[in-house]
mmCIF file of the protein (N, C-alpha, C, O) and its ligand, coordinates in Angstrom:
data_MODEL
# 
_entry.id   MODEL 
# 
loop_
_entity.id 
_entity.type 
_entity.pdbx_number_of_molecules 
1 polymer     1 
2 non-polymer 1 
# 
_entity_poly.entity_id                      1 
_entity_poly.type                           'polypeptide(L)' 
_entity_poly.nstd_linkage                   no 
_entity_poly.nstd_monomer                   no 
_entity_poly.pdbx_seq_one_letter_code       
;(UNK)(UNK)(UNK)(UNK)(UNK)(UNK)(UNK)(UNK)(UNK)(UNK)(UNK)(UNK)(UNK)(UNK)(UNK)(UNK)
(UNK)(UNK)(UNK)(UNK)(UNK)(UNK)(UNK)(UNK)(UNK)(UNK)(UNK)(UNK)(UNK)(UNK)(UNK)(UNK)
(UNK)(UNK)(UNK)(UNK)(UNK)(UNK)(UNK)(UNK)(UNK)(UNK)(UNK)(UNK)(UNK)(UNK)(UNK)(UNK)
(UNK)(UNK)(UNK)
;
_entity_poly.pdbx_seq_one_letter_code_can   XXXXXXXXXXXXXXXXXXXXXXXXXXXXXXXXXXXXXXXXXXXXXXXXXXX 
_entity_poly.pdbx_strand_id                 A 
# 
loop_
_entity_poly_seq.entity_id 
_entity_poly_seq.num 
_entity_poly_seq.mon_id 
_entity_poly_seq.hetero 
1 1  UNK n 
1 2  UNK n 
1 3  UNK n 
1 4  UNK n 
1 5  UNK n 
1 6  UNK n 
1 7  UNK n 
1 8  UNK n 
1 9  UNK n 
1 10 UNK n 
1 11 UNK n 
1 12 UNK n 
1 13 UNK n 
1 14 UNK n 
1 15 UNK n 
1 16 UNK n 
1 17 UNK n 
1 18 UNK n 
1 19 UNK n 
1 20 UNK n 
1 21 UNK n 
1 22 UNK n 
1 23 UNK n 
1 24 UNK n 
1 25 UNK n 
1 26 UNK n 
1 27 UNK n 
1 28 UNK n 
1 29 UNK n 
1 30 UNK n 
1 31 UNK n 
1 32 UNK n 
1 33 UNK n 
1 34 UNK n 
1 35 UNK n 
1 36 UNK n 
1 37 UNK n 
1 38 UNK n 
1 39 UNK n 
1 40 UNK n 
1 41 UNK n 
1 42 UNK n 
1 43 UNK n 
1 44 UNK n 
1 45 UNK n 
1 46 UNK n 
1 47 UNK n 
1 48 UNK n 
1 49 UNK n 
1 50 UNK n 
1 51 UNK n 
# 
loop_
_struct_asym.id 
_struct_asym.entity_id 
A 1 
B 2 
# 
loop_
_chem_comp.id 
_chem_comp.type 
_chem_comp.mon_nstd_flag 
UNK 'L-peptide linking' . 
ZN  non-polymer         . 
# 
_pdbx_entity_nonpoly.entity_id   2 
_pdbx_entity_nonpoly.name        ? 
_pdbx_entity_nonpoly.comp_id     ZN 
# 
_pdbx_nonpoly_scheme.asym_id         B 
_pdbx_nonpoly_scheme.entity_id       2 
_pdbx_nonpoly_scheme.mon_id          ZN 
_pdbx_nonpoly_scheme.ndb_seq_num     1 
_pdbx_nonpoly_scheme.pdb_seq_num     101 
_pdbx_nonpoly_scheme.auth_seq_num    101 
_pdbx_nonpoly_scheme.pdb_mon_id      ZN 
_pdbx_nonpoly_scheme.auth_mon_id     ZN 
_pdbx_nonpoly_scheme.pdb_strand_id   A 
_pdbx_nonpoly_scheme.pdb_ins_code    . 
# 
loop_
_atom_site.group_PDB 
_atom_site.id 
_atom_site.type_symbol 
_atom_site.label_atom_id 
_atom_site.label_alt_id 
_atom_site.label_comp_id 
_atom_site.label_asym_id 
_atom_site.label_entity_id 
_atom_site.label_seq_id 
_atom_site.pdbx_PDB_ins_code 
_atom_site.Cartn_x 
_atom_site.Cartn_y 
_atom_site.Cartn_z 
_atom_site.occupancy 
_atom_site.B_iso_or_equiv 
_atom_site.pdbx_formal_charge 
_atom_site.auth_seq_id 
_atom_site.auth_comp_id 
_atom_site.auth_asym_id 
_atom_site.auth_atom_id 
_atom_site.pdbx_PDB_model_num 
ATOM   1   N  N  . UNK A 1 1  ? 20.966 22.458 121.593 1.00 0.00 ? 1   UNK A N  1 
ATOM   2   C  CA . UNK A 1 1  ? 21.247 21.053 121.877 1.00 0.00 ? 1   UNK A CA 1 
ATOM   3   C  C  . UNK A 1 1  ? 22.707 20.880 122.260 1.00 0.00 ? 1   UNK A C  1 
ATOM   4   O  O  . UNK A 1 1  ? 23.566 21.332 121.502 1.00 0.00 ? 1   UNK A O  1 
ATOM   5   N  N  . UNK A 1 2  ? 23.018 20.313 123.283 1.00 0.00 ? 2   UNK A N  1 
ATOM   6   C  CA . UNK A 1 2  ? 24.342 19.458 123.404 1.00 0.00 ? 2   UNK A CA 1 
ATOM   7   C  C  . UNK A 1 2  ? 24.926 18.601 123.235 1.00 0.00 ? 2   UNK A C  1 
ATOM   8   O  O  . UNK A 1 2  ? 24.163 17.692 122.907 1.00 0.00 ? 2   UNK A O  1 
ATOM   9   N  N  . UNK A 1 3  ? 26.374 18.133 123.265 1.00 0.00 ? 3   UNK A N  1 
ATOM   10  C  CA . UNK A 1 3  ? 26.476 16.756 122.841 1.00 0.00 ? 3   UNK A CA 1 
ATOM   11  C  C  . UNK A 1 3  ? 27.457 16.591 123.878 1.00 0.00 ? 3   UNK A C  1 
ATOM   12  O  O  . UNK A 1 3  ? 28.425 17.293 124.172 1.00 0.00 ? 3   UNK A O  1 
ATOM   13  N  N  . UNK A 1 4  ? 26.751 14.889 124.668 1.00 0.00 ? 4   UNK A N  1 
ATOM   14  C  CA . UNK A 1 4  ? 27.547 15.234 125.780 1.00 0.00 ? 4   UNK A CA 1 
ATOM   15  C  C  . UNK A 1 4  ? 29.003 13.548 125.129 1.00 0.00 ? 4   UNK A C  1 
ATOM   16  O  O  . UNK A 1 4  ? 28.802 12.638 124.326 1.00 0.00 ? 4   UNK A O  1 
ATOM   17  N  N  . UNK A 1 5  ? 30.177 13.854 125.906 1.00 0.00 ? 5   UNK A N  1 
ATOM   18  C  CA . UNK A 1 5  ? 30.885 13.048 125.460 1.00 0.00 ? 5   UNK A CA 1 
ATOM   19  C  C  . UNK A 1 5  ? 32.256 12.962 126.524 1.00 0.00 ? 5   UNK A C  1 
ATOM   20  O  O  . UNK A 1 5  ? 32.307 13.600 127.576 1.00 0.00 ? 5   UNK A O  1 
ATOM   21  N  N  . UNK A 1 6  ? 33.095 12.259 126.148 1.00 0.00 ? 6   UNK A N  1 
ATOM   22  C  CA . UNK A 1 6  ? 34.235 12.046 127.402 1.00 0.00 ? 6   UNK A CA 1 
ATOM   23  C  C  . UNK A 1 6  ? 35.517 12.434 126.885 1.00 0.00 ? 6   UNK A C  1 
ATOM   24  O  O  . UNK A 1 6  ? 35.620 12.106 125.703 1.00 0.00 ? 6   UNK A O  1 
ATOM   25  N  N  . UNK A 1 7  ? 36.272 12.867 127.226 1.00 0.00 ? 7   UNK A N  1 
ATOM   26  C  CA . UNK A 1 7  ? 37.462 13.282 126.806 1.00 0.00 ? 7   UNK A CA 1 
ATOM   27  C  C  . UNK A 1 7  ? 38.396 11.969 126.803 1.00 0.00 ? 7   UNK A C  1 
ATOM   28  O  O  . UNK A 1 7  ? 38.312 11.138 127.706 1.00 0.00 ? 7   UNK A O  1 
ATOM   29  N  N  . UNK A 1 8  ? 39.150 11.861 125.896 1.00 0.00 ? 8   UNK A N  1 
ATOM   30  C  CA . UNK A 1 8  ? 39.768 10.403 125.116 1.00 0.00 ? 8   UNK A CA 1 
ATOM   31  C  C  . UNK A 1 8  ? 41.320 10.981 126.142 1.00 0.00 ? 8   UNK A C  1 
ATOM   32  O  O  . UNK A 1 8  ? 42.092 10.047 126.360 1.00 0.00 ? 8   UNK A O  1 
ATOM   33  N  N  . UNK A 1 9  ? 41.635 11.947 126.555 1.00 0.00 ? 9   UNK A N  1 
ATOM   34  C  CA . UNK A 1 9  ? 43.044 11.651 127.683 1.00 0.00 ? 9   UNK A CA 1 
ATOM   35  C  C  . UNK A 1 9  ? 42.517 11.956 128.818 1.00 0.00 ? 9   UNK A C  1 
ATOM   36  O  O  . UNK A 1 9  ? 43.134 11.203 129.571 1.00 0.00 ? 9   UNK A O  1 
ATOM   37  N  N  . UNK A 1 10 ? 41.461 12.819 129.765 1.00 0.00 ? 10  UNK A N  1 
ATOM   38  C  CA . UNK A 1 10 ? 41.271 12.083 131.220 1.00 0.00 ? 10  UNK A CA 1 
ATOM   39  C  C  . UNK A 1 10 ? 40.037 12.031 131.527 1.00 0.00 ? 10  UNK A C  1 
ATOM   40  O  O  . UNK A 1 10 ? 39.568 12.473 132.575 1.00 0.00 ? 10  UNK A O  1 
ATOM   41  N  N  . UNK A 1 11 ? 39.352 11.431 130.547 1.00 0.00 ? 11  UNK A N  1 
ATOM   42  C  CA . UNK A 1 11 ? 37.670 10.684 131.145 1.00 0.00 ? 11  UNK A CA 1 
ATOM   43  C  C  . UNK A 1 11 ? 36.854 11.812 131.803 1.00 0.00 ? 11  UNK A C  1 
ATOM   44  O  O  . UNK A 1 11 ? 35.888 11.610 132.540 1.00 0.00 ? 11  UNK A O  1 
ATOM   45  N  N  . UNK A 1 12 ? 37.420 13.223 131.405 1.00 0.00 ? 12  UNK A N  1 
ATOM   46  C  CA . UNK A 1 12 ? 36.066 14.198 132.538 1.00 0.00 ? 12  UNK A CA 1 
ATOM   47  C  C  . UNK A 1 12 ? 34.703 14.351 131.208 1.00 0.00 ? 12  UNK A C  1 
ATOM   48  O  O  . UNK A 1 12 ? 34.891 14.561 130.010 1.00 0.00 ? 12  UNK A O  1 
ATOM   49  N  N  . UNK A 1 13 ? 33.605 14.197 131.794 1.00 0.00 ? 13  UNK A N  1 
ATOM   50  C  CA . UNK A 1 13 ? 32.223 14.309 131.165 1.00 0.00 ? 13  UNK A CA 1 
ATOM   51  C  C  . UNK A 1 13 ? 31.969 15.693 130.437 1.00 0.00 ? 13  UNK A C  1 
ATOM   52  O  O  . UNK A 1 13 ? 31.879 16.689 131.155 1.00 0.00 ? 13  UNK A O  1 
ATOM   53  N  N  . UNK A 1 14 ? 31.858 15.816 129.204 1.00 0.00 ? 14  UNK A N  1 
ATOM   54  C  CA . UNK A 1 14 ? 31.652 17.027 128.452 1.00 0.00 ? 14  UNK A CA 1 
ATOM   55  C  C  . UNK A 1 14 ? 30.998 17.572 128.106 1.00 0.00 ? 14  UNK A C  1 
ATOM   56  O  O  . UNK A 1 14 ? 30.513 16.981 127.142 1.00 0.00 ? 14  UNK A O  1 
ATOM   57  N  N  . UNK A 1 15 ? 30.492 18.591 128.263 1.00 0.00 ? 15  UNK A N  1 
ATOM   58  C  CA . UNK A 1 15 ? 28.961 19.131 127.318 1.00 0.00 ? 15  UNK A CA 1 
ATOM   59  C  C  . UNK A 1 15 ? 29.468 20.249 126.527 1.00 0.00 ? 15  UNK A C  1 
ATOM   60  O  O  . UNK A 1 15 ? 30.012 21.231 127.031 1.00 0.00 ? 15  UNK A O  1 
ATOM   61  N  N  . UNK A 1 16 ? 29.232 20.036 124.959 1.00 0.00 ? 16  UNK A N  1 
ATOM   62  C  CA . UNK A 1 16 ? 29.581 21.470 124.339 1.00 0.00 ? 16  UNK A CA 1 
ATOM   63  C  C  . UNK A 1 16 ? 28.304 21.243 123.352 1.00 0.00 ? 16  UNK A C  1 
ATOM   64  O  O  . UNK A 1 16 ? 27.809 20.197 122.932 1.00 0.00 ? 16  UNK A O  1 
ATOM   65  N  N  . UNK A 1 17 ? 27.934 22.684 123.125 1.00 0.00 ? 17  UNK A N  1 
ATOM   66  C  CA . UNK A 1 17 ? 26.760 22.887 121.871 1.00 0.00 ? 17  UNK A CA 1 
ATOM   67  C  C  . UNK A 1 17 ? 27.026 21.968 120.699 1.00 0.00 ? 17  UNK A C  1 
ATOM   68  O  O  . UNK A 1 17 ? 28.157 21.490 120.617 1.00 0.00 ? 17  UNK A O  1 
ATOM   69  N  N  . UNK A 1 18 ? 26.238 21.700 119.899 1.00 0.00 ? 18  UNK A N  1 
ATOM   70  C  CA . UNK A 1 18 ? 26.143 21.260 119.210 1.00 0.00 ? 18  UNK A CA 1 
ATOM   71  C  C  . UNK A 1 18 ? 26.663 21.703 117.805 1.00 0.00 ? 18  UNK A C  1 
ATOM   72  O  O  . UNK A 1 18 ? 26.785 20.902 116.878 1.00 0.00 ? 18  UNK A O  1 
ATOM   73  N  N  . UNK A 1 19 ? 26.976 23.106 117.704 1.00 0.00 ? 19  UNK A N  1 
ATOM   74  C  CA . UNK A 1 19 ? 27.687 24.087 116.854 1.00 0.00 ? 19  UNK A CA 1 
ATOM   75  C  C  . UNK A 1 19 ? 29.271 23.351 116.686 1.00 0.00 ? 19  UNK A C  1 
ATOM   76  O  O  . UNK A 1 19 ? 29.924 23.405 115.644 1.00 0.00 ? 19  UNK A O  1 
ATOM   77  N  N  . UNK A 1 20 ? 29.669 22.735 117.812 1.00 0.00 ? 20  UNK A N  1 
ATOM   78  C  CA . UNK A 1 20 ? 31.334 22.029 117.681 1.00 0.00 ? 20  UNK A CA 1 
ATOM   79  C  C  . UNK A 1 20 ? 31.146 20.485 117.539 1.00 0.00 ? 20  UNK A C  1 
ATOM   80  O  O  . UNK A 1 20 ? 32.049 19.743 117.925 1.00 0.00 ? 20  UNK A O  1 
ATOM   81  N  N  . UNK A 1 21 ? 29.785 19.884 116.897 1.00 0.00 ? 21  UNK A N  1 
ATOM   82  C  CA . UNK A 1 21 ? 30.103 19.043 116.450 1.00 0.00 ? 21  UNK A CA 1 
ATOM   83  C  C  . UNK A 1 21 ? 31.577 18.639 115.347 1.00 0.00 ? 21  UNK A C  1 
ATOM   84  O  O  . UNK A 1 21 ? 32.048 19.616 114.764 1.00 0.00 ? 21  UNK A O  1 
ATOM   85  N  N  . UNK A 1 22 ? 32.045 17.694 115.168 1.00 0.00 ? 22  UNK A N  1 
ATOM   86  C  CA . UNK A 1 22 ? 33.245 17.297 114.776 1.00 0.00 ? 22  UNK A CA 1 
ATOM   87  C  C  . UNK A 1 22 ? 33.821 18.276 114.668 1.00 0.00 ? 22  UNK A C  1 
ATOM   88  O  O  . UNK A 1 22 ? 34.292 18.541 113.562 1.00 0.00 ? 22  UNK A O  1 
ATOM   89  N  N  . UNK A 1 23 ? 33.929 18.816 115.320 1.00 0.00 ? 23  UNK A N  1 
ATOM   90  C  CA . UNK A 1 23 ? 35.481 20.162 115.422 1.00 0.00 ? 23  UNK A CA 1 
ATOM   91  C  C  . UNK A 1 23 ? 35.975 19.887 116.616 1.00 0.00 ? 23  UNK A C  1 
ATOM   92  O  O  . UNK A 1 23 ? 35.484 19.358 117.613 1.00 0.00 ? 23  UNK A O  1 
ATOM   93  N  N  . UNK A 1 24 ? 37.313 20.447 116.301 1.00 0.00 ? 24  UNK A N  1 
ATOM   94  C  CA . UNK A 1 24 ? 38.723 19.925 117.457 1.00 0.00 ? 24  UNK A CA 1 
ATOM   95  C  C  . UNK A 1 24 ? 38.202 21.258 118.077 1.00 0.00 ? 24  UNK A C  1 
ATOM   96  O  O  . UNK A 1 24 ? 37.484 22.130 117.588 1.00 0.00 ? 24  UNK A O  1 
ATOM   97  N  N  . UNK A 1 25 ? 38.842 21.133 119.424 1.00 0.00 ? 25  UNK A N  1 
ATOM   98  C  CA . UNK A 1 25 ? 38.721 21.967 120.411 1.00 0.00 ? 25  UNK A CA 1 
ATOM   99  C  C  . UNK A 1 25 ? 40.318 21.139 121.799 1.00 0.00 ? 25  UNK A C  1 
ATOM   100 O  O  . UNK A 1 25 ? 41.103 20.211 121.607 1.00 0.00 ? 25  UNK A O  1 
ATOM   101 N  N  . UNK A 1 26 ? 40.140 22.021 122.967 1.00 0.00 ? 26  UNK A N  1 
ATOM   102 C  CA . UNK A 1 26 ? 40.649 21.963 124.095 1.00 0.00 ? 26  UNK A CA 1 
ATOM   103 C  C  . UNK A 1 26 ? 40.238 21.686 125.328 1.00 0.00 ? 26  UNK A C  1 
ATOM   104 O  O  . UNK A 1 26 ? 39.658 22.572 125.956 1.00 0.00 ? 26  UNK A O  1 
ATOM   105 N  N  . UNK A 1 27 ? 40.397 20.754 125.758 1.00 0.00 ? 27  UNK A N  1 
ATOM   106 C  CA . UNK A 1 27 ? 39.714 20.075 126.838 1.00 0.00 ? 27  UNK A CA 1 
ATOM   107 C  C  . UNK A 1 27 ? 40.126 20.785 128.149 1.00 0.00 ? 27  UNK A C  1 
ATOM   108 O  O  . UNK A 1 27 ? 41.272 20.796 128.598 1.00 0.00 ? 27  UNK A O  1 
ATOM   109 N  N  . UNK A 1 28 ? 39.280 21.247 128.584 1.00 0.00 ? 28  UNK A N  1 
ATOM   110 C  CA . UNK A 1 28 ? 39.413 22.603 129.953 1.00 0.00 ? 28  UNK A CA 1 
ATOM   111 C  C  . UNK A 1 28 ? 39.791 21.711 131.073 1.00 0.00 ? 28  UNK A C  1 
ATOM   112 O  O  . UNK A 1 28 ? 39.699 22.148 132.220 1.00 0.00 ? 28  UNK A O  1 
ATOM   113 N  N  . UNK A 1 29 ? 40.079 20.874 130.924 1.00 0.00 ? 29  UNK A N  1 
ATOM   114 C  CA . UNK A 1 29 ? 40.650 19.879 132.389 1.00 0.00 ? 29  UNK A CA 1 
ATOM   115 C  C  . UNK A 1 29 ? 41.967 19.564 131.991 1.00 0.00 ? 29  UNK A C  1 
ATOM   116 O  O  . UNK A 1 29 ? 42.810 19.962 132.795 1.00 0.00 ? 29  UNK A O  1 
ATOM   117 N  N  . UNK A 1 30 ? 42.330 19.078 131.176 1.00 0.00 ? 30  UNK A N  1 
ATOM   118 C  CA . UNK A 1 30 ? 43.575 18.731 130.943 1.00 0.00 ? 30  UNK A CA 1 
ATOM   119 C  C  . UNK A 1 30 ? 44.384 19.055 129.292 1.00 0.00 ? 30  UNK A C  1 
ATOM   120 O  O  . UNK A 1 30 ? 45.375 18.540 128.773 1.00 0.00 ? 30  UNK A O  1 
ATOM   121 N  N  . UNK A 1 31 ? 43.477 20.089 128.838 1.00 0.00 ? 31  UNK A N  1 
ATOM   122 C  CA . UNK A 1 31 ? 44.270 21.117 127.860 1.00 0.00 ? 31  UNK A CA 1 
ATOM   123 C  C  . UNK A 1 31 ? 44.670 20.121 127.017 1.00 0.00 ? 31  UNK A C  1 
ATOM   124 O  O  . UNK A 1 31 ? 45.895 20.219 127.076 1.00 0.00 ? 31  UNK A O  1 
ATOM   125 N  N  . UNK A 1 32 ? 44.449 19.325 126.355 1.00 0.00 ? 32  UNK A N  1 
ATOM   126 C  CA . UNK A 1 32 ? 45.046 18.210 125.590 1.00 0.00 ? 32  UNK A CA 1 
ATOM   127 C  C  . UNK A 1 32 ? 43.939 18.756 124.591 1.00 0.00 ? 32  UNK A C  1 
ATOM   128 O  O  . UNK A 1 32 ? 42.885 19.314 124.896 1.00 0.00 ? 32  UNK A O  1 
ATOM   129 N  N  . UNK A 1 33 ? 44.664 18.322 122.716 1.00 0.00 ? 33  UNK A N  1 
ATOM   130 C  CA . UNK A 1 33 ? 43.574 18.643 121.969 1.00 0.00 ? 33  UNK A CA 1 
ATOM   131 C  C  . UNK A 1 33 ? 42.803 17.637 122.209 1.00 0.00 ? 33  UNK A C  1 
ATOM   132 O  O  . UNK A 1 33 ? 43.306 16.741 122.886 1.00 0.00 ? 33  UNK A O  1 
ATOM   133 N  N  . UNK A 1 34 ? 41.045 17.423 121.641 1.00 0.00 ? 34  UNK A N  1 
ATOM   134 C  CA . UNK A 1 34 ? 40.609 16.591 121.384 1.00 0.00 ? 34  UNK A CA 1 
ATOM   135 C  C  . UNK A 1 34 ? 39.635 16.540 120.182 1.00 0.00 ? 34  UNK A C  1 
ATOM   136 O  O  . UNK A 1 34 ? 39.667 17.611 119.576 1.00 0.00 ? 34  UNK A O  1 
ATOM   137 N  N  . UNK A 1 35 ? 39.057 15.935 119.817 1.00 0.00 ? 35  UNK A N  1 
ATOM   138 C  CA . UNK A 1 35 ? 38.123 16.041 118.378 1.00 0.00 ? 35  UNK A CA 1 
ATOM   139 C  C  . UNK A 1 35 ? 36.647 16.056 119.304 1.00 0.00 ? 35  UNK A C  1 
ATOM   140 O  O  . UNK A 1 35 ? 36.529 15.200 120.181 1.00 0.00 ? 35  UNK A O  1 
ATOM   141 N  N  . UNK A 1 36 ? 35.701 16.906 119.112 1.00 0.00 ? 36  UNK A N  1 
ATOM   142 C  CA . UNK A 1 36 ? 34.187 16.385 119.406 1.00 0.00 ? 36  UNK A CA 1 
ATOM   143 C  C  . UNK A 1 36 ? 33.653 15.585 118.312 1.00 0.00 ? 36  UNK A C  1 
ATOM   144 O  O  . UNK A 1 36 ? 33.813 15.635 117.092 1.00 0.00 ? 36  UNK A O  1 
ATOM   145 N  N  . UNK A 1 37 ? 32.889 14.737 119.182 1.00 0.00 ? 37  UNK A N  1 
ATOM   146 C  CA . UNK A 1 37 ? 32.364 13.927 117.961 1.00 0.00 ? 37  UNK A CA 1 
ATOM   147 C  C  . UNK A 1 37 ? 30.806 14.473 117.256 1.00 0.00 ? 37  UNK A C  1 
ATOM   148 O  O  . UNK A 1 37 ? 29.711 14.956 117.544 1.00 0.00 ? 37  UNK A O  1 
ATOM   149 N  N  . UNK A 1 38 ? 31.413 14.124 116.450 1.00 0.00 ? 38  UNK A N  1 
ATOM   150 C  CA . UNK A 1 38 ? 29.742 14.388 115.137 1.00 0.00 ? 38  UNK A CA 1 
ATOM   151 C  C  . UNK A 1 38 ? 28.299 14.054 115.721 1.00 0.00 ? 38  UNK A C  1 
ATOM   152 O  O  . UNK A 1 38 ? 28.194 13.845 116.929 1.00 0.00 ? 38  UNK A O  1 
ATOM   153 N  N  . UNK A 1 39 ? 27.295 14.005 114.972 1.00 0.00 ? 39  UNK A N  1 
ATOM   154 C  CA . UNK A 1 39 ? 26.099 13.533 115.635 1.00 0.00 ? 39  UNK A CA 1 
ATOM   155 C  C  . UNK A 1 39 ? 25.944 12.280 115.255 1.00 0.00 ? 39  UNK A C  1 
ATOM   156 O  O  . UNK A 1 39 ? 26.921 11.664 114.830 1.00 0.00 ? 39  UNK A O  1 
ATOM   157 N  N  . UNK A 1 40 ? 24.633 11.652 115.344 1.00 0.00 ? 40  UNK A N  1 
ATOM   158 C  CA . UNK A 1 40 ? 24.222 9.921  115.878 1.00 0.00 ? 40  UNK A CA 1 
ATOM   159 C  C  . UNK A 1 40 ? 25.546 9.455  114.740 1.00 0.00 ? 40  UNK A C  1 
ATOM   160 O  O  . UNK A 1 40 ? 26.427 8.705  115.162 1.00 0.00 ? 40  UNK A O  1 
ATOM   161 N  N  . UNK A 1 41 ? 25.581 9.873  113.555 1.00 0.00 ? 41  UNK A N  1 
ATOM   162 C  CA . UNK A 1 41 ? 26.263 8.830  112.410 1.00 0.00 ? 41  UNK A CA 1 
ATOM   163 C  C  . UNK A 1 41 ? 27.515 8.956  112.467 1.00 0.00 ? 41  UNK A C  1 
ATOM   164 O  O  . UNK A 1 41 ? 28.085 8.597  111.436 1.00 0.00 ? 41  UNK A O  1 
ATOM   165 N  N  . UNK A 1 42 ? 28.515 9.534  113.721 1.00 0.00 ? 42  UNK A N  1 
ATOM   166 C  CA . UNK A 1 42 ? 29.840 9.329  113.683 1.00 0.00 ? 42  UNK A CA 1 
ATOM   167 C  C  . UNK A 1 42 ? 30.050 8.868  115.337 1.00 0.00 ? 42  UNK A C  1 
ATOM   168 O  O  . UNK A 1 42 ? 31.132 8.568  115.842 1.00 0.00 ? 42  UNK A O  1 
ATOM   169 N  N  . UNK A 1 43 ? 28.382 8.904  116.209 1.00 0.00 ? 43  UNK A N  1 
ATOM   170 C  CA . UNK A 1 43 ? 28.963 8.612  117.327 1.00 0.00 ? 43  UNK A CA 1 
ATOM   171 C  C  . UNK A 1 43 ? 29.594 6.828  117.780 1.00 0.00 ? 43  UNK A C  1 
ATOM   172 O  O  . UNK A 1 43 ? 29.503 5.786  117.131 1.00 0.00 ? 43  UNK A O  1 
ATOM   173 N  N  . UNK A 1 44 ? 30.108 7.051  118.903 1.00 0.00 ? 44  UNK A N  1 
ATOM   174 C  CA . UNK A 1 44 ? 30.777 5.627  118.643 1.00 0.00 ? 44  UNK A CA 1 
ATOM   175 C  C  . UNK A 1 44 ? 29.769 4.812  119.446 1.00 0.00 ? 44  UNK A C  1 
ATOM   176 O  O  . UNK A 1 44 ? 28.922 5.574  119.912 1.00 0.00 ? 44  UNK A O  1 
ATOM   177 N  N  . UNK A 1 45 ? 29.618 3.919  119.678 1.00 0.00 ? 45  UNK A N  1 
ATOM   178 C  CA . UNK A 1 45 ? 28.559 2.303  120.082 1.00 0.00 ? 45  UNK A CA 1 
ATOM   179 C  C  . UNK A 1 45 ? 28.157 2.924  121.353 1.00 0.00 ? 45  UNK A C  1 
ATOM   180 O  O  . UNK A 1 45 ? 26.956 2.669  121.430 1.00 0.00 ? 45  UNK A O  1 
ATOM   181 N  N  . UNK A 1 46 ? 28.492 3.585  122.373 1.00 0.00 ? 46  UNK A N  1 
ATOM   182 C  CA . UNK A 1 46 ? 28.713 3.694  123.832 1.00 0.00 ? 46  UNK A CA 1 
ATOM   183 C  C  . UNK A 1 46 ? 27.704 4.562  123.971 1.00 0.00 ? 46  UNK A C  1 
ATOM   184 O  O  . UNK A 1 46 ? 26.876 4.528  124.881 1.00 0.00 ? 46  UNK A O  1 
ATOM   185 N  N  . UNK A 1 47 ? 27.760 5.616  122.783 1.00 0.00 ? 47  UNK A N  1 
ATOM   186 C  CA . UNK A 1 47 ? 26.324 7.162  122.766 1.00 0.00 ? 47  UNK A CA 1 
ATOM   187 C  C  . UNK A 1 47 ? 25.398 6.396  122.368 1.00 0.00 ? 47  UNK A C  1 
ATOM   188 O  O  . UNK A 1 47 ? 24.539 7.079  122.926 1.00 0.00 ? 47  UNK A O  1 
ATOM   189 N  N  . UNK A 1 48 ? 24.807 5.587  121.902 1.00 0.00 ? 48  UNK A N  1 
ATOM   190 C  CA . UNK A 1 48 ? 23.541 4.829  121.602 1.00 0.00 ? 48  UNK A CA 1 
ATOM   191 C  C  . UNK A 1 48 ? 22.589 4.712  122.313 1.00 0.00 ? 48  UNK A C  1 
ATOM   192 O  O  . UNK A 1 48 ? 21.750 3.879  121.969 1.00 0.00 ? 48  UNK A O  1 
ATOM   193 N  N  . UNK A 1 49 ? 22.372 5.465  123.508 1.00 0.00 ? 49  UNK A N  1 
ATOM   194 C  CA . UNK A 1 49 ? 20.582 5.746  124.318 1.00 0.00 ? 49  UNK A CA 1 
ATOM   195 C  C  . UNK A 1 49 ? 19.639 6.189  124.045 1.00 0.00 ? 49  UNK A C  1 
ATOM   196 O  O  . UNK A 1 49 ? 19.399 7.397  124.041 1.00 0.00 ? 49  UNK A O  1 
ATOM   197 N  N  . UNK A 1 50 ? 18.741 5.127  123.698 1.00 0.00 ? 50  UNK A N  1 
ATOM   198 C  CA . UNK A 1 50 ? 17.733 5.876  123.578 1.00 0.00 ? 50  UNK A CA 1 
ATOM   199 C  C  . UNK A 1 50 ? 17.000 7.078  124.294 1.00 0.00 ? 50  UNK A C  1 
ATOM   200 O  O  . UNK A 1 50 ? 16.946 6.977  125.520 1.00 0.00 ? 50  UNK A O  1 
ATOM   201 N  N  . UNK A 1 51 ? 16.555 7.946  123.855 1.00 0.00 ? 51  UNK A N  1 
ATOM   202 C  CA . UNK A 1 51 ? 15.978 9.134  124.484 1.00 0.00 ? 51  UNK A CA 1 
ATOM   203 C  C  . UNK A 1 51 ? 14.472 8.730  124.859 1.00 0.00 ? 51  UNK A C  1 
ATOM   204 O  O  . UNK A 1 51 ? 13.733 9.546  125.410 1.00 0.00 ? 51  UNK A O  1 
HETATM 205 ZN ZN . ZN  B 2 .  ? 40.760 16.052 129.132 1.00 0.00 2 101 ZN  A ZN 1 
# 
C-alpha cells in the first residue's frame, strides 16, 4: 500500500510505502526534511476520499 501526499515546501505529489508512515524522510525534489503522514487517524481533512 501507498500513501500518497504533498510535500509541505514545494507541492510535488508523493508516493512512499506505507512502511514510512509517520517517519521523517527527504523529499527527492527539493531535499528539504519532511514528516510522512500517518494513516486515516493523523491524516489531515484534504486525504479524506472515499475509496
Ligand atoms: Zn519537496
Amino acid at each position: 500500500m501507498l500513501i500518497k501526499f504533498t510535500c509541505p515546501h514545494c507541492k510535488i505529489s508523493l508516493n512512499v510505502g506505507s512502511d514510512f508512515a509517520g517517519k521523517k524522510g527527504v523529499c527527492p525534489n527539493c531535499k528539504k526534511e519532511l514528516t510522512v503522514p500517518g494513516k486515516s487517524e493523523n491524516a489531515p481533512e484534504e486525504a479524506k476520499k472515499t475509496e
